[in-house]
DRENSEKOL-556304 format. One record per residue (C-alpha): residue in one letter; x, y, z; residue number from 0. Coordinates in Angstrom, 3 decimals, decimal comma. Layout:
DRENSEKOL-556304
> resn|u|v|w|resi
> A|X|Y|Z|NUM
...
END
This chain:
DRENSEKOL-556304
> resn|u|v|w|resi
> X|11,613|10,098|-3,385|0
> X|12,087|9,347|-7,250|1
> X|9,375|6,727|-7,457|2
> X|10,246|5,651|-11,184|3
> X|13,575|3,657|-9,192|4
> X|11,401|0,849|-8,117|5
> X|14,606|-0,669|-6,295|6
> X|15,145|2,377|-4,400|7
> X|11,323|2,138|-3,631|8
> X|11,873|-1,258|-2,031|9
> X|14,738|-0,697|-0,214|10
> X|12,908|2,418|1,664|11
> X|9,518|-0,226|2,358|12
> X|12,529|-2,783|4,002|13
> X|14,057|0,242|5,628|14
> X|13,422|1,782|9,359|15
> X|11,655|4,205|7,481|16
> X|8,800|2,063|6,896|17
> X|9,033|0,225|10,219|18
> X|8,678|4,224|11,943|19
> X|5,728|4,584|9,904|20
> X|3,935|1,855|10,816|21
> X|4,553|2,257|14,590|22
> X|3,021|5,588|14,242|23
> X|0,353|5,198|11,445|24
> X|-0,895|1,626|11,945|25
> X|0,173|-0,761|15,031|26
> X|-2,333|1,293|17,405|27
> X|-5,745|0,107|15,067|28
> X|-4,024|-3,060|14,088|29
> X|-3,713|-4,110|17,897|30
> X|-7,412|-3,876|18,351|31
> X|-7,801|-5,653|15,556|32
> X|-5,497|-8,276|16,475|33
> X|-7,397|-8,687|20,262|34
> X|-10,794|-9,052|18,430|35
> X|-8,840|-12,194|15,774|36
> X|-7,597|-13,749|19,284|37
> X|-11,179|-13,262|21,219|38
> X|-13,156|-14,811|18,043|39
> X|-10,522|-17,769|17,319|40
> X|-10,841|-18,594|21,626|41
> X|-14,701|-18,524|20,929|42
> X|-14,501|-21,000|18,490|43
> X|-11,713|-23,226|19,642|44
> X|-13,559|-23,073|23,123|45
> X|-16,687|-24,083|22,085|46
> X|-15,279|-26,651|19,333|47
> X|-13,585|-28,170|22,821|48
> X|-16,417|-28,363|24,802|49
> X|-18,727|-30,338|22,287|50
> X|-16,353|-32,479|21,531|51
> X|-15,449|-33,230|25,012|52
> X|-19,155|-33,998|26,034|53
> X|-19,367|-36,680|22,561|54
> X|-16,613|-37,821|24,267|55
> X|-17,855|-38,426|27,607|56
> X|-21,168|-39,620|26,635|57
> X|-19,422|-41,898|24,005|58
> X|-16,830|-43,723|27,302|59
> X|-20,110|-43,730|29,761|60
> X|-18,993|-41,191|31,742|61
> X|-22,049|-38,906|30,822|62
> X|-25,220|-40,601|30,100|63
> X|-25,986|-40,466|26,149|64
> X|-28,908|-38,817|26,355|65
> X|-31,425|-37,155|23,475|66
> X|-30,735|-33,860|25,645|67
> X|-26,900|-34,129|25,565|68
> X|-26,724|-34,865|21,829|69
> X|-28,800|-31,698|21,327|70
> X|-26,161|-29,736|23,503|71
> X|-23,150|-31,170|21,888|72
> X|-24,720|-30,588|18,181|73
> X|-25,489|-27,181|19,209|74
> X|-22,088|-25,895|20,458|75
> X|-20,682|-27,736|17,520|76
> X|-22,720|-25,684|15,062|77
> X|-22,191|-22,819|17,088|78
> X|-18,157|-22,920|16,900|79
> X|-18,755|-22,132|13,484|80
> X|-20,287|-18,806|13,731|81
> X|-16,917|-16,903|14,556|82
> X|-15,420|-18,456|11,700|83
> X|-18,270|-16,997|9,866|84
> X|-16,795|-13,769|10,325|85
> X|-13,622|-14,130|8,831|86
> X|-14,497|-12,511|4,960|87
> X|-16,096|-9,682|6,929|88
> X|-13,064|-8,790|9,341|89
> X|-10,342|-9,173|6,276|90
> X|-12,938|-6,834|4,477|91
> X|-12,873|-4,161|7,202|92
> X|-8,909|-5,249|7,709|93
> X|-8,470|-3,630|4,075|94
> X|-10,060|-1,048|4,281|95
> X|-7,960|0,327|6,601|96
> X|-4,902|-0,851|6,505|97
> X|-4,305|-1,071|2,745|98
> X|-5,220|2,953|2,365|99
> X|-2,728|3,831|4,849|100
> X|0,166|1,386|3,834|101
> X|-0,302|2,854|0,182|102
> X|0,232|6,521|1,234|103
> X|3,510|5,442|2,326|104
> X|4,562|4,085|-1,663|105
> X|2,561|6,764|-2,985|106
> X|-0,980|9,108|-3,867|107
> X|-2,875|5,929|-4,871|108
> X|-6,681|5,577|-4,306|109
> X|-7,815|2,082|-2,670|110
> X|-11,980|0,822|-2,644|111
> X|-12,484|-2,393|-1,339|112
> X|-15,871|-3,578|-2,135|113
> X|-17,343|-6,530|-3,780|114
> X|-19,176|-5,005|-7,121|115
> X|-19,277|-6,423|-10,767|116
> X|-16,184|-4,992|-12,653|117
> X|-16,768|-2,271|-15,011|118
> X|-14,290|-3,938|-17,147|119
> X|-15,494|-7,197|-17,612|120
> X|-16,514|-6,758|-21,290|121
> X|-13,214|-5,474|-21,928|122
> X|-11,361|-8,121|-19,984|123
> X|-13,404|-10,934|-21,816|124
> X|-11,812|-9,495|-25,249|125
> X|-8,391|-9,558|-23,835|126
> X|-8,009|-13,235|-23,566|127
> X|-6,040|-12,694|-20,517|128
> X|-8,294|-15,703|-19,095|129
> X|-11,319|-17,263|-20,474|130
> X|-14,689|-16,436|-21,069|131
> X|-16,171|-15,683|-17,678|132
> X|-19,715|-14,063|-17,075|133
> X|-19,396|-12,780|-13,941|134
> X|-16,100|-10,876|-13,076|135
> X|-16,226|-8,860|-8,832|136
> X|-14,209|-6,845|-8,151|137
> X|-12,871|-6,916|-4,422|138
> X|-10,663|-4,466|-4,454|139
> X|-9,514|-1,567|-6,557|140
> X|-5,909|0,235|-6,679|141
> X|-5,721|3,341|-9,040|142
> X|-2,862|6,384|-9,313|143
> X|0,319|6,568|-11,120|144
> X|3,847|4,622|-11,324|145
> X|5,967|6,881|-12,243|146
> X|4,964|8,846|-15,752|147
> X|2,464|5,915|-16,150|148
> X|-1,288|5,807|-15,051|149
> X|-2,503|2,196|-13,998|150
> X|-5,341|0,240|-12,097|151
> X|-5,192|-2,794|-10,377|152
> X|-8,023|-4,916|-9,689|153
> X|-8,324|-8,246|-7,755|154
> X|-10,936|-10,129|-9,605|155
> X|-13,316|-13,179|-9,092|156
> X|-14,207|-15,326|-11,973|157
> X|-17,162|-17,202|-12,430|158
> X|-19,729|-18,662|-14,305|159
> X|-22,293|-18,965|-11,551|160
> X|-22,942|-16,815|-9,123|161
> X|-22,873|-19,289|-6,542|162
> X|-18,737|-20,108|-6,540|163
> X|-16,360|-18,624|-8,100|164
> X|-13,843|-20,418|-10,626|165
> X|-11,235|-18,545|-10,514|166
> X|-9,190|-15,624|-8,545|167
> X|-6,520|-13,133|-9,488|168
> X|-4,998|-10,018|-9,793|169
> X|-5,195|-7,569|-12,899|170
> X|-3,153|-4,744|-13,332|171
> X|-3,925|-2,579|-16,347|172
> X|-1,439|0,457|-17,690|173
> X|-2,503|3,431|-19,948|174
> X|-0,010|3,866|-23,015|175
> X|0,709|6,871|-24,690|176
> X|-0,216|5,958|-28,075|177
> X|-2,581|2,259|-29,143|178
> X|-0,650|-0,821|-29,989|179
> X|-3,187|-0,985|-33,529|180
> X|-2,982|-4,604|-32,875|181
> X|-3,684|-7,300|-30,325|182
> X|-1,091|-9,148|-28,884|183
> X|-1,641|-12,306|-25,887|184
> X|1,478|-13,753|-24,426|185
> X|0,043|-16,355|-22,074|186
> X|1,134|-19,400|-20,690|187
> X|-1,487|-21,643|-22,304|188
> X|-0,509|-23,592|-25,524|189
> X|-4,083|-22,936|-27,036|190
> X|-6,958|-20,042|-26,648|191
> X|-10,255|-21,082|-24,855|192
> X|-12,154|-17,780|-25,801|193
> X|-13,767|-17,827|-28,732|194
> X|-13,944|-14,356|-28,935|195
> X|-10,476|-14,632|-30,185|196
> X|-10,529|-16,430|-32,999|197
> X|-8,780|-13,989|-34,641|198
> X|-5,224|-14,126|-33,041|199
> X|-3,004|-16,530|-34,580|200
> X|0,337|-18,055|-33,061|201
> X|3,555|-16,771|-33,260|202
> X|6,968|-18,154|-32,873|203
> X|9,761|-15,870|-32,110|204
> X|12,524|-18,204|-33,214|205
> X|15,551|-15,801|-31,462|206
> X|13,732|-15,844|-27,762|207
> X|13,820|-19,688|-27,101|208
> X|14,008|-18,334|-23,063|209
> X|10,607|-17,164|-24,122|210
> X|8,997|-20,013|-26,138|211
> X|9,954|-22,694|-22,878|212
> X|7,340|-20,667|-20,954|213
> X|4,995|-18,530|-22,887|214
> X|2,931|-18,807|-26,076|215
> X|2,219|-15,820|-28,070|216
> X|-0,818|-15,212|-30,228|217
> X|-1,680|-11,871|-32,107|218
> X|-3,416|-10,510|-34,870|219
> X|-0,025|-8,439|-36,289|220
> X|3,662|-10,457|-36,173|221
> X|5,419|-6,772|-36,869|222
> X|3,804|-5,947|-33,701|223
> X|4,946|-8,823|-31,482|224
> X|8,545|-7,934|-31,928|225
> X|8,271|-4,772|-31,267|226
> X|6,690|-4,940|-27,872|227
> X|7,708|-8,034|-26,601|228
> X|11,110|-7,328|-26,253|229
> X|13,916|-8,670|-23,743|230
> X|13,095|-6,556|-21,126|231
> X|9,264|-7,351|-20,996|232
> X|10,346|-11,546|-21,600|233
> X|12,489|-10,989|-18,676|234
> X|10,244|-8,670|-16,146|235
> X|7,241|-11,871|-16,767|236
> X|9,461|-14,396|-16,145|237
> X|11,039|-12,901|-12,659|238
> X|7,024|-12,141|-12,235|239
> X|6,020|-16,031|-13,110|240
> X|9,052|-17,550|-10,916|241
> X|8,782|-14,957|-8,112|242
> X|4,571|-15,247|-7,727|243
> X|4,876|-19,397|-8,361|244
> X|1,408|-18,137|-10,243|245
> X|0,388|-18,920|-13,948|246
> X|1,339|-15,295|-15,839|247
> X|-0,750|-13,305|-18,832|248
> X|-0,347|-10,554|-20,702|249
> X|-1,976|-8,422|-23,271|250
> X|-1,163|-5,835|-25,359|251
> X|-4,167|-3,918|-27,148|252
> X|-5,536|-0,396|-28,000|253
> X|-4,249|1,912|-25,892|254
> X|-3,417|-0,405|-22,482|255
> X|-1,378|-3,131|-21,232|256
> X|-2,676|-5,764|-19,255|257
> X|-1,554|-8,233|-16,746|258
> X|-3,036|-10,925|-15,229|259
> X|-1,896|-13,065|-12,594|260
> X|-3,761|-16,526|-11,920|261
> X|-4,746|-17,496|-8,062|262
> X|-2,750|-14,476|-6,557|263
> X|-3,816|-11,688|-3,730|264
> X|-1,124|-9,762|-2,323|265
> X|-3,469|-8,002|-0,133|266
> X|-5,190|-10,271|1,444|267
> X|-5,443|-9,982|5,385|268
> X|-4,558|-12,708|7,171|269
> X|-7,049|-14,546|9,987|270
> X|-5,393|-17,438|11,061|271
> X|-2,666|-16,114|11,870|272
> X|-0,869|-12,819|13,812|273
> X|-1,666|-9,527|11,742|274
> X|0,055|-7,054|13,641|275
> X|3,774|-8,311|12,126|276
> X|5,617|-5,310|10,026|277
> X|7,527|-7,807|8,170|278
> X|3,893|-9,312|6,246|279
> X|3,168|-5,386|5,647|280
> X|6,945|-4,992|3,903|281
> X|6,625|-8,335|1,869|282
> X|2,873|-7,362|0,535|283
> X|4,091|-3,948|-0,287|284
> X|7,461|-4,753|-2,020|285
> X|5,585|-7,272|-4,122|286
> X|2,971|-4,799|-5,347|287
> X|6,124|-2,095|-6,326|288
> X|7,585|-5,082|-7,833|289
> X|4,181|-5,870|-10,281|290
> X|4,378|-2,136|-10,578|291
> X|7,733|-1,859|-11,946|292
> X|6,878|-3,255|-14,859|293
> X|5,492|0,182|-16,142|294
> X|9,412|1,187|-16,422|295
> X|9,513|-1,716|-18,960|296
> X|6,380|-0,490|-20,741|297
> X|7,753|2,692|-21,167|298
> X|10,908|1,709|-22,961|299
> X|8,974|-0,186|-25,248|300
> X|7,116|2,903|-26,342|301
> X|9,700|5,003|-26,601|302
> X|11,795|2,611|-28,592|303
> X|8,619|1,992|-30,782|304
> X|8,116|6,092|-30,780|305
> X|11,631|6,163|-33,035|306
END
């Protein structure tokens, strides 16, 4: 399997082939897994029932509204929470196992899912591919290769307060060759909120109006800006913005290229909802290959700026 032909790639996750391989690699745990959804969501909706059904009773005079009932119904309806308190935990265990296993089938990726402070949250900060944040967690972590290029993918929480987070995403970072020796932002913000980048000044690329209707750029080098953001990468964010319905970023310095994409999981496990269907597997898969691809793009632009 060439994995630089990303459309070949997808094709063979859409395929039987993929469908075989999950029969044989996956349905068995994801059964079980699927049983213990259905046995917690009957817990809850069962109990959620039967409280409301006695504050129902008691309210028409059918029961007598009693201190005693009203203790009984407020303690059923407190306890028809508790399954749903489980539902972080069992996507967290979900991922763990699934996602490993699905990923062997694309490629020889590593996968850690694990809530942790990212190790690249300085570095992220001074990208500007979101605002200043002081607390970025890392959920989960995707590293290997696409193709001749090396990459990680993290999805991120954002916050200020420890408390809630402010924001969610998914960034996917790939090693160049050689550094960009400047710092270029194409975001879809008119204006920079980190100070921290003070720096980077607008630029207009007059000859990409396709461009200008959706992204802004900023950098601290105009020579540079036209030679990395080129048709290809333009187009490649723009399938990525219309395909994701998700706020796009992108950055350009030292020796990496980053991507961010606002409010956006593609792995997260369902709960709500059946988990043993191939068909959610081949759509979260073919979108990662797809976020992926854009490495191919990358590595035109360096070879073109390598002349």
């Amino acid at each position: 399997m060439d994995k630089n032909n990303s459309r070949e790639l997808i094709q063979r996750i859409n395929s039987k082939d993929f469908r075989e391989f999950f029969k044989n690699n996956i349905a068995a745990t994801l059964n079980k897994f699927e049983f213990m959804r259905q046995l917690i969501l009957s817990i809850a909706y069962s109990l959620f029932i039967i409280s409301l059904s006695i504050k129902y009773l008691s309210y028409t005079g059918i029961l007598e509204n009693t201190l005693k009932l009203n203790a009984i119904f407020a303690l059923l309806f407190l306890l028809a929470f508790i399954p749903f308190c489980y539902n972080e935990r069992y996507k967290s265990i979900a991922k763990n196992i699934f996602l490993k296993k699905m990923l062997n089938f694309i490629g020889d990726f590593s996968a850690q899912n694990k809530t942790r402070q990212s190790s690249s949250k300085d570095e992220f900060n001074e990208t500007g591919l979101f605002k200043y944040y002081r607390n970025i967690d890392c959920n989960t972590l995707i590293s290997g290769r696409f193709g001749d290029k090396k990459f990680k993918v993290q999805d991120v929480s954002l916050s200020n307060h420890r408390l809630f987070a402010n924001e969610f995403g998914l960034v996917v970072e790939f090693f160049l060759n050689k550094s960009v020796n400047s710092h270029i932002l194409i975001t879809q913000d008119a204006a920079i909120s980190n100070k921290k980048l003070k720096d980077l000044k607008p630029i207009n690329l007059e000859d990409n109006p396709k461009l200008n209707n959706i992204f802004h750029i900023f950098s601290d080098n105009s020579d540079r800006v036209k030679e990395f953001v080129t048709d290809d990468v333009v187009d490649k964010l723009i399938k990525l913005h219309i395909k994701t319905n998700k706020q796009i970023s992108c950055v350009f310095k030292n020796k990496k290229m980053y991507l961010f994409i606002d409010d956006y999981n593609p792995f997260d496990m369902p709960f709500f909802k059946s988990i043993n269907n191939v068909k959610d597997y081949q759509e979260m898969l073919s979108d990662f290959v797809e976020i992926l691809a854009i490495a191919d793009v990358v590595e035109k632009v360096e070879a073109m700026c390598a002349k």
